[in-house]
PDB file of N, CA, C and O in Angstrom:
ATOM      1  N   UNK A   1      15.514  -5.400   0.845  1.00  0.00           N
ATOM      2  CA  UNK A   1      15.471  -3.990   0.471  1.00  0.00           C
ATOM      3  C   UNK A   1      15.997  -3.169   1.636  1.00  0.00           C
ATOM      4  O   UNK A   1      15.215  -2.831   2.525  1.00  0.00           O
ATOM      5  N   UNK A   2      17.024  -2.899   1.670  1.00  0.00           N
ATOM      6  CA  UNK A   2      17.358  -1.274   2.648  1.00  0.00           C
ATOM      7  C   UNK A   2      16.704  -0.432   3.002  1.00  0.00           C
ATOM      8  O   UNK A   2      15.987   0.046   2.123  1.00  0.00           O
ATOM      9  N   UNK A   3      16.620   0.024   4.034  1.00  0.00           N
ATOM     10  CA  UNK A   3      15.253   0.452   4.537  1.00  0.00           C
ATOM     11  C   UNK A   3      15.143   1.994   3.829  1.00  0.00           C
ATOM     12  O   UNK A   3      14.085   2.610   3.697  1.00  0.00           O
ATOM     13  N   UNK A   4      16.530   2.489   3.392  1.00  0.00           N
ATOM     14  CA  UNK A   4      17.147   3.962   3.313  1.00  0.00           C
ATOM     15  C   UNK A   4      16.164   4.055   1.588  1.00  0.00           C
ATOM     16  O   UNK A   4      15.995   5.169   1.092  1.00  0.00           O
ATOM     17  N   UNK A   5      15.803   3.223   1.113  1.00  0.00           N
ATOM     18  CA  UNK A   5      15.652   3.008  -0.401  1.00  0.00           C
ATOM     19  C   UNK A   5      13.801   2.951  -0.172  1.00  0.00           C
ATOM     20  O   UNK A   5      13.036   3.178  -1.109  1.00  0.00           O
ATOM     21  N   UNK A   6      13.539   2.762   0.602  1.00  0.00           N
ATOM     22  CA  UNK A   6      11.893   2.612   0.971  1.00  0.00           C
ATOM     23  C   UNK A   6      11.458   4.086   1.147  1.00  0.00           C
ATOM     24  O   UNK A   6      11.901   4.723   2.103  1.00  0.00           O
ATOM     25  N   UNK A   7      10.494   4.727   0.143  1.00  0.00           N
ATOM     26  CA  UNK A   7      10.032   5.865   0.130  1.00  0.00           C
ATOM     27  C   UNK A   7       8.853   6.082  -0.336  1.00  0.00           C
ATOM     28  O   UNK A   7       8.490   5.211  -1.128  1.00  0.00           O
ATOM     29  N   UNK A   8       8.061   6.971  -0.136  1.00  0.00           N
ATOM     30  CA  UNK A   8       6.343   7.067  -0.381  1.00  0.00           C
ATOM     31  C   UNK A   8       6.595   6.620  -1.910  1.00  0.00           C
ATOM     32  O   UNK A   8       6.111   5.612  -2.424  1.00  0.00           O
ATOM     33  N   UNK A   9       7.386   7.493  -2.504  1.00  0.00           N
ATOM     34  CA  UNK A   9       7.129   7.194  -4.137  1.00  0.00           C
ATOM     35  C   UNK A   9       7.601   5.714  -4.629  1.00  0.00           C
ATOM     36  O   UNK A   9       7.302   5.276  -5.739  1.00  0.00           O
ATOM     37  N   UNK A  10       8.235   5.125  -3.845  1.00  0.00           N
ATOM     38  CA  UNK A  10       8.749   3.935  -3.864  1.00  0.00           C
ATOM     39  C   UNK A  10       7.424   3.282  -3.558  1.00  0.00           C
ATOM     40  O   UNK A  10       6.780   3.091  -4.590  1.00  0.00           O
ATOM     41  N   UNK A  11       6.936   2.957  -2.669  1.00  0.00           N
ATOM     42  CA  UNK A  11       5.748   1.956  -2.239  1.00  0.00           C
ATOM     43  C   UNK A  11       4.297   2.674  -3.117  1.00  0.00           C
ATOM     44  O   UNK A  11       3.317   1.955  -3.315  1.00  0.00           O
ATOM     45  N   UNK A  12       4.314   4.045  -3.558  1.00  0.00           N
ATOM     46  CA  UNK A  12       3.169   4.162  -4.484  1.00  0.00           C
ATOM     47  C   UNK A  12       3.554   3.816  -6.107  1.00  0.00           C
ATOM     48  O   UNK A  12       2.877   4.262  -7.034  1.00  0.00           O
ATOM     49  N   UNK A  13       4.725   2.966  -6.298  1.00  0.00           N
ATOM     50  CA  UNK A  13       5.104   2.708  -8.003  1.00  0.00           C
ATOM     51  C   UNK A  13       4.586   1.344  -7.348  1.00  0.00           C
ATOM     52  O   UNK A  13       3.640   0.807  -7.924  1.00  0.00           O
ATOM     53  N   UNK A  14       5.163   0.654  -6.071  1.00  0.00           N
ATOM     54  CA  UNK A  14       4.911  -0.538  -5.810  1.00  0.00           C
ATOM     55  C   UNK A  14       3.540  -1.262  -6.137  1.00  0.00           C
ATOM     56  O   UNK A  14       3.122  -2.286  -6.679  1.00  0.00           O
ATOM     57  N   UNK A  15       3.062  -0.063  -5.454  1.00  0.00           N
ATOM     58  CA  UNK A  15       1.146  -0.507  -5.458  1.00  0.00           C
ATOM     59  C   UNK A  15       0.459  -0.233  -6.942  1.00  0.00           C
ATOM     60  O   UNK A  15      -0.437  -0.999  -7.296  1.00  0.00           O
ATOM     61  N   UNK A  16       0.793   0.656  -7.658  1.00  0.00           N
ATOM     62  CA  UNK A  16       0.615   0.936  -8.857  1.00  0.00           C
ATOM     63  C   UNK A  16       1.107   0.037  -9.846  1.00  0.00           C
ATOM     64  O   UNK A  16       0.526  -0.070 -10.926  1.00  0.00           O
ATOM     65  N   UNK A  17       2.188  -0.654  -9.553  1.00  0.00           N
ATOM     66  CA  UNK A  17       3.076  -1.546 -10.299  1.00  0.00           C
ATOM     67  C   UNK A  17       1.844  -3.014  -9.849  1.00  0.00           C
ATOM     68  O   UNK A  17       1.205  -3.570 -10.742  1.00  0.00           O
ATOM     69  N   UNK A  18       1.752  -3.309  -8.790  1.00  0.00           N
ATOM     70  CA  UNK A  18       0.793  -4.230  -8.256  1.00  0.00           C
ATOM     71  C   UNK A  18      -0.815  -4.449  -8.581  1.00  0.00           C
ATOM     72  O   UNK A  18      -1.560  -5.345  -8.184  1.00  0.00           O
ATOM     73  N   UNK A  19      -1.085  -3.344  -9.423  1.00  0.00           N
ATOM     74  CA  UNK A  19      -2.497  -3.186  -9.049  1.00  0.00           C
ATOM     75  C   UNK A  19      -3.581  -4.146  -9.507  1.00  0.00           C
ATOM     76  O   UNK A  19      -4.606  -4.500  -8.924  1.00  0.00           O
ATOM     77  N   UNK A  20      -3.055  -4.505 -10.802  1.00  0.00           N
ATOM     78  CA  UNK A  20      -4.451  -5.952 -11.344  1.00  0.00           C
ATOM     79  C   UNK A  20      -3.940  -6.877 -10.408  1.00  0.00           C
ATOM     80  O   UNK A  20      -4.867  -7.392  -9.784  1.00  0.00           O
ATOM     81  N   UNK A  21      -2.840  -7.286 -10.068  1.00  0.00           N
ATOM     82  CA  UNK A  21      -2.617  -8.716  -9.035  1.00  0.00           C
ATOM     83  C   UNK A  21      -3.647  -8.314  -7.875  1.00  0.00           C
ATOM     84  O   UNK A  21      -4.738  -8.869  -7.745  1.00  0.00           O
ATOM     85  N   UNK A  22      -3.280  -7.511  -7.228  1.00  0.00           N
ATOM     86  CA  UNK A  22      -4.199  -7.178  -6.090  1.00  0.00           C
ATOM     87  C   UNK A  22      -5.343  -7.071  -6.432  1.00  0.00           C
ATOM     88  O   UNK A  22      -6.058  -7.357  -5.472  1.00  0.00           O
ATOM     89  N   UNK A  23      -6.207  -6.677  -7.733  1.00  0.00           N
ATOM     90  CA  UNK A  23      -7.445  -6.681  -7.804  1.00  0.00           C
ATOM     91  C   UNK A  23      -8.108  -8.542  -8.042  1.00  0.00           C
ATOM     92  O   UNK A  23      -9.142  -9.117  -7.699  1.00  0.00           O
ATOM     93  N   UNK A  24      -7.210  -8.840  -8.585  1.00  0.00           N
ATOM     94  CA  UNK A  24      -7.908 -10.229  -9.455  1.00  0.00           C
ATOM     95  C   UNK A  24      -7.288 -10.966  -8.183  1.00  0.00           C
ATOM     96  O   UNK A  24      -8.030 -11.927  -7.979  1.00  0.00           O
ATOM     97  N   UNK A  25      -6.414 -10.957  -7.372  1.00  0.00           N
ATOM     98  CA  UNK A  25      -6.170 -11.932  -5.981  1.00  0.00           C
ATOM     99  C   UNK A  25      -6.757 -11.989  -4.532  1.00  0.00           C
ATOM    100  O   UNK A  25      -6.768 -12.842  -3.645  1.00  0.00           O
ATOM    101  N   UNK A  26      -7.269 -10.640  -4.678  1.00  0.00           N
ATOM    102  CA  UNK A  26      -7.423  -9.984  -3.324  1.00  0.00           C
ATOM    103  C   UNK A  26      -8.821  -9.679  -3.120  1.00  0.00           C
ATOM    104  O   UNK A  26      -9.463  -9.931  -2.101  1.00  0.00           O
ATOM    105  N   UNK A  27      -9.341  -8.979  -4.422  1.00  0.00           N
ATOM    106  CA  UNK A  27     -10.390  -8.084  -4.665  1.00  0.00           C
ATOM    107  C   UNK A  27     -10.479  -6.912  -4.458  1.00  0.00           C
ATOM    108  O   UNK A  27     -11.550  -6.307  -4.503  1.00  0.00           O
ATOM    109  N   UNK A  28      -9.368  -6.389  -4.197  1.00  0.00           N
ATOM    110  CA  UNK A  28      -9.151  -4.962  -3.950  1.00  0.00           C
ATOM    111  C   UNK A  28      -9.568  -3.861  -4.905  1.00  0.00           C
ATOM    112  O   UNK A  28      -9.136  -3.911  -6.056  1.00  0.00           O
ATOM    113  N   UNK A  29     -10.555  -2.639  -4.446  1.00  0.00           N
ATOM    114  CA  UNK A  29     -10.796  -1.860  -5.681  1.00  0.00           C
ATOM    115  C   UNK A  29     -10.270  -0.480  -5.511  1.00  0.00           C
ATOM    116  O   UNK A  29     -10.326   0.245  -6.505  1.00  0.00           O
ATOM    117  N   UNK A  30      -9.779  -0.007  -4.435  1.00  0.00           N
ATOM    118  CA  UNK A  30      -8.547   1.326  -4.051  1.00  0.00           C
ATOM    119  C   UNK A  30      -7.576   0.551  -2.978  1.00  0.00           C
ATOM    120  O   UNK A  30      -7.801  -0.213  -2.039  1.00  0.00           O
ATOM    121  N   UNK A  31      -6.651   0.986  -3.434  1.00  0.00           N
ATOM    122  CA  UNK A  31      -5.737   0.956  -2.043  1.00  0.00           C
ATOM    123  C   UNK A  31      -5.061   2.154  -2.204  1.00  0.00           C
ATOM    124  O   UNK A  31      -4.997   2.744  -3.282  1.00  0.00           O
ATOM    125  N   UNK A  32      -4.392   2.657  -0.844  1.00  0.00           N
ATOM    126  CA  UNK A  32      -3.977   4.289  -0.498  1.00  0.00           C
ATOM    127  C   UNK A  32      -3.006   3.975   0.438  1.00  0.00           C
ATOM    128  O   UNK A  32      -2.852   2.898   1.013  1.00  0.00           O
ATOM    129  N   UNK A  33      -2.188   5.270   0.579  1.00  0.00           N
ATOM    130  CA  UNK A  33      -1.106   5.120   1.938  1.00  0.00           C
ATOM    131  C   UNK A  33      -1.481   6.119   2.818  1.00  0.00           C
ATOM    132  O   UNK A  33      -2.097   7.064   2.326  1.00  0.00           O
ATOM    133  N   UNK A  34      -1.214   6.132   4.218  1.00  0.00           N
ATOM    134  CA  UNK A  34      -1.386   6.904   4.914  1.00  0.00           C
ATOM    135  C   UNK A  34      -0.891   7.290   6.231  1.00  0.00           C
ATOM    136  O   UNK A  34      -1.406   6.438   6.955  1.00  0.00           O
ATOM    137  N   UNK A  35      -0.322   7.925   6.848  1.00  0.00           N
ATOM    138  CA  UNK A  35       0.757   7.921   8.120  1.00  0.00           C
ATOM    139  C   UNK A  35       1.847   8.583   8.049  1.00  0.00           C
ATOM    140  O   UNK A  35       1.762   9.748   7.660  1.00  0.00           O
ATOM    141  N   UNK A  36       2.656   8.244   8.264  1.00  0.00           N
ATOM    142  CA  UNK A  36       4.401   8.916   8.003  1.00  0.00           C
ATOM    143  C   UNK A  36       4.557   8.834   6.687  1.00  0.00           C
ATOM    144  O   UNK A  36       4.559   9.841   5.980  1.00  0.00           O
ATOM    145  N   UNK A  37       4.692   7.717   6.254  1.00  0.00           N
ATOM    146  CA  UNK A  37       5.118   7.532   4.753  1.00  0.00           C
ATOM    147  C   UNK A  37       4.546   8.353   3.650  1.00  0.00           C
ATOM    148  O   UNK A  37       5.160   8.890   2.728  1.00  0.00           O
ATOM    149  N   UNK A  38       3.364   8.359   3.879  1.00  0.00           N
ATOM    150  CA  UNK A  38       2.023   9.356   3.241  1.00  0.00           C
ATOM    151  C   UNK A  38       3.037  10.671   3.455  1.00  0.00           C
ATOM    152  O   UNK A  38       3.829  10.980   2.564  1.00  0.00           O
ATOM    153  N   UNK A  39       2.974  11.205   4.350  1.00  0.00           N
ATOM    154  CA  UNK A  39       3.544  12.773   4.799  1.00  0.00           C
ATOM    155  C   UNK A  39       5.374  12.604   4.401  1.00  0.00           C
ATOM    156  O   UNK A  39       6.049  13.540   3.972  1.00  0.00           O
ATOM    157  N   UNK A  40       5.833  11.389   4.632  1.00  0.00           N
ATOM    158  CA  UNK A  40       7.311  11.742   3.716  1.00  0.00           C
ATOM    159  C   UNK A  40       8.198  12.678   5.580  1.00  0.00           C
ATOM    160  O   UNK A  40       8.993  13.607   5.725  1.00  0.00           O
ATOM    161  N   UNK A  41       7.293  11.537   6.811  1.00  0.00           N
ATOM    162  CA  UNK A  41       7.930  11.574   8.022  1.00  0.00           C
ATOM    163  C   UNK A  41       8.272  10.767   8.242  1.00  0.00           C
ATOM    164  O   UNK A  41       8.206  10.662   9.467  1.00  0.00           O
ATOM    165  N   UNK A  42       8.817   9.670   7.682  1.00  0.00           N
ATOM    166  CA  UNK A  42       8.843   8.003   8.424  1.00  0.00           C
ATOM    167  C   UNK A  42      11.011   8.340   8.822  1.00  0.00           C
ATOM    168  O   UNK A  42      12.022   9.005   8.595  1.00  0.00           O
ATOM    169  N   UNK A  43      10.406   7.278   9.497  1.00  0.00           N
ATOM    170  CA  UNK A  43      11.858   7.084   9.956  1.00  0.00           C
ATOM    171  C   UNK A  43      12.393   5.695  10.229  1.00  0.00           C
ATOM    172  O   UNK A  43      11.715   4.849   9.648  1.00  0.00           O
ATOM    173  N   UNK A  44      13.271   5.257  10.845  1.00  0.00           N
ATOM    174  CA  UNK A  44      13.439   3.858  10.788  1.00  0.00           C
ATOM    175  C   UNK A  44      12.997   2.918  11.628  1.00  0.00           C
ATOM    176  O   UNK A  44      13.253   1.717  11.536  1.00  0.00           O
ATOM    177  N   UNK A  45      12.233   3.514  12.573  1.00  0.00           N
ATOM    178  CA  UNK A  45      11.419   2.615  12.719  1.00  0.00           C
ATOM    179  C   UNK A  45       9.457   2.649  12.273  1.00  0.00           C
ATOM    180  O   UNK A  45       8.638   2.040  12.961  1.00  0.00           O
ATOM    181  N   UNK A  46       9.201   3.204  11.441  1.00  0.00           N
ATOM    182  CA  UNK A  46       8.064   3.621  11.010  1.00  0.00           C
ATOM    183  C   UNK A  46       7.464   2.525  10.175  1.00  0.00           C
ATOM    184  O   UNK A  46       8.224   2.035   9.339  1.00  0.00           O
ATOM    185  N   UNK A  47       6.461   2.135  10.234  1.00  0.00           N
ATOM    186  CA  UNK A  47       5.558   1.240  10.050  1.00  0.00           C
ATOM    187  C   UNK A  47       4.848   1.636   7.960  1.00  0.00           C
ATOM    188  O   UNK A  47       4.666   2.824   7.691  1.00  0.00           O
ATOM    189  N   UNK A  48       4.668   0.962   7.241  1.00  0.00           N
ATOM    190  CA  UNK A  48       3.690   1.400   6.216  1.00  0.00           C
ATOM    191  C   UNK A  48       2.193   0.921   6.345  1.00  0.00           C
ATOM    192  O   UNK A  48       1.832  -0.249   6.468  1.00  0.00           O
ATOM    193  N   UNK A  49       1.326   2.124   6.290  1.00  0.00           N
ATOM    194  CA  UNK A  49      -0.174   2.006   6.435  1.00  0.00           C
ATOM    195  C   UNK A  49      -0.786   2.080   5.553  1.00  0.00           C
ATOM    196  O   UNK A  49      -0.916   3.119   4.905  1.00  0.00           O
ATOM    197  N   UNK A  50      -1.396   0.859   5.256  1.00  0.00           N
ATOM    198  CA  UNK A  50      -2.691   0.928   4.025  1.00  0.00           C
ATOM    199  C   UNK A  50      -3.552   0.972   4.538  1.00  0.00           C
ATOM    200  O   UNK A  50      -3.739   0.575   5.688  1.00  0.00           O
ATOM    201  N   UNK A  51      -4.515   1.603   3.625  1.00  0.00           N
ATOM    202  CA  UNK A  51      -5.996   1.567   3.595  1.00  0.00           C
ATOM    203  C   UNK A  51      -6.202   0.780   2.184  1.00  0.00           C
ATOM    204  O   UNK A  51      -5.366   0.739   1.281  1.00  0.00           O
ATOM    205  N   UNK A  52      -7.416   0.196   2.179  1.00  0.00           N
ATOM    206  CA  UNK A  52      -7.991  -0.258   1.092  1.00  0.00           C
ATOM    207  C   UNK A  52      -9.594  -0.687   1.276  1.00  0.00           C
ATOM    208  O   UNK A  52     -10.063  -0.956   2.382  1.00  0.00           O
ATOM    209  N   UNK A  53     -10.301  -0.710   0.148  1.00  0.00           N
ATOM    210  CA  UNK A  53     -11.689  -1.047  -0.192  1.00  0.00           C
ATOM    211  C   UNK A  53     -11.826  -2.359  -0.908  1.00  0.00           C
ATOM    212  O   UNK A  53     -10.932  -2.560  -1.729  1.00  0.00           O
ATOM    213  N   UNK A  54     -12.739  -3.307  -0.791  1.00  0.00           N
ATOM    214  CA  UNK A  54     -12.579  -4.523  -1.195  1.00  0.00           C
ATOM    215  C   UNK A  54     -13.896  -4.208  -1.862  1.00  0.00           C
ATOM    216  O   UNK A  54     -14.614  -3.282  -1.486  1.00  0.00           O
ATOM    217  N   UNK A  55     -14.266  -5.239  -3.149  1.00  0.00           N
ATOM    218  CA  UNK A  55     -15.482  -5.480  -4.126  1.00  0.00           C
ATOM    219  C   UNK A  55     -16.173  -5.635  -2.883  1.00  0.00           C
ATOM    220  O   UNK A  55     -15.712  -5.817  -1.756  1.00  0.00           O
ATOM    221  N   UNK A  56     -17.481  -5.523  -3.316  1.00  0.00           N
ATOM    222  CA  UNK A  56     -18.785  -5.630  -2.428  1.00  0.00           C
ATOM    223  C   UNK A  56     -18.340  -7.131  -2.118  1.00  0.00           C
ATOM    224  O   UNK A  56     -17.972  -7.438  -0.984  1.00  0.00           O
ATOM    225  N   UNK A  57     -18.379  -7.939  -3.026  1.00  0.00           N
ATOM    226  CA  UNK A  57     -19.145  -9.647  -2.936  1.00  0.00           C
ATOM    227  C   UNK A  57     -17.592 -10.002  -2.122  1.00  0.00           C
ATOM    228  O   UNK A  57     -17.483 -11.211  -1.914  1.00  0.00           O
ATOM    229  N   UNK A  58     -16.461  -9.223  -1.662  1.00  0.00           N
ATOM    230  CA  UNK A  58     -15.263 -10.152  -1.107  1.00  0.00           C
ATOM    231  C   UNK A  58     -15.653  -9.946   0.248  1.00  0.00           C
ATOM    232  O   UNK A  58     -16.418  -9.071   0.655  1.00  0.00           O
ATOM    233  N   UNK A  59     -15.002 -10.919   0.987  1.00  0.00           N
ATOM    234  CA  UNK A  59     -15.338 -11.412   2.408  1.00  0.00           C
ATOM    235  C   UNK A  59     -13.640 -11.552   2.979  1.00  0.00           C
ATOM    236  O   UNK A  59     -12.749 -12.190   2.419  1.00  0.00           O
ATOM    237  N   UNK A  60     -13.534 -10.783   4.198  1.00  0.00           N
ATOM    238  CA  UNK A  60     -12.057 -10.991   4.584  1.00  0.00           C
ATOM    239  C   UNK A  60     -11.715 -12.282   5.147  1.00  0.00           C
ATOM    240  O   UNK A  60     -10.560 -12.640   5.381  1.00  0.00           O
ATOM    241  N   UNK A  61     -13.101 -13.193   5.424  1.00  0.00           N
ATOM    242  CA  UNK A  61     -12.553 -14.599   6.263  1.00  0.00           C
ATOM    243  C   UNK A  61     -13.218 -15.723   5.285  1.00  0.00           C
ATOM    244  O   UNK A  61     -13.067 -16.920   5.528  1.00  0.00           O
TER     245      UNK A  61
END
C-alpha cells in the first residue's frame, strides 16, 4: 500500500471492515485511533496508534 493512499478514513473503513475478525480472534470489544492520523497530521514518517479494550475473560499473554 503507498503510504500517500493511507488515511484516517482509510484505516477507520479498515477497522470497521475488520471488526467481527478482531472480535472473535483477538477479543477485542472497541478499538479507536489516536495521534496524527486521528487529527488528519500524519506525515511520512508517522506511526498509526490504536487503542483498544479487550473482553474481561481475554488475557494478553
Amino acid at each position: 500500500m503507498r503510504a500517500e493512499l493511507v488515511n484516517r478514513e482509510f484505516i477507520l473503513e479498515t477497522l470497521k471492515a475488520n471488526r467481527e475478525r478482531l472480535q472473535k480472534e483477538f477479543g477485542i470489544e472497541r478499538i479507536g485511533l489516536y495521534g496524527s492520523f486521528a487529527r488528519n497530521e500524519q506525515n511520512e514518517k508517522s506511526d498509526i496508534d490504536l487503542v483498544y479494550d479487550l473482553k474481561s475473560n481475554v488475557k494478553l499473554v
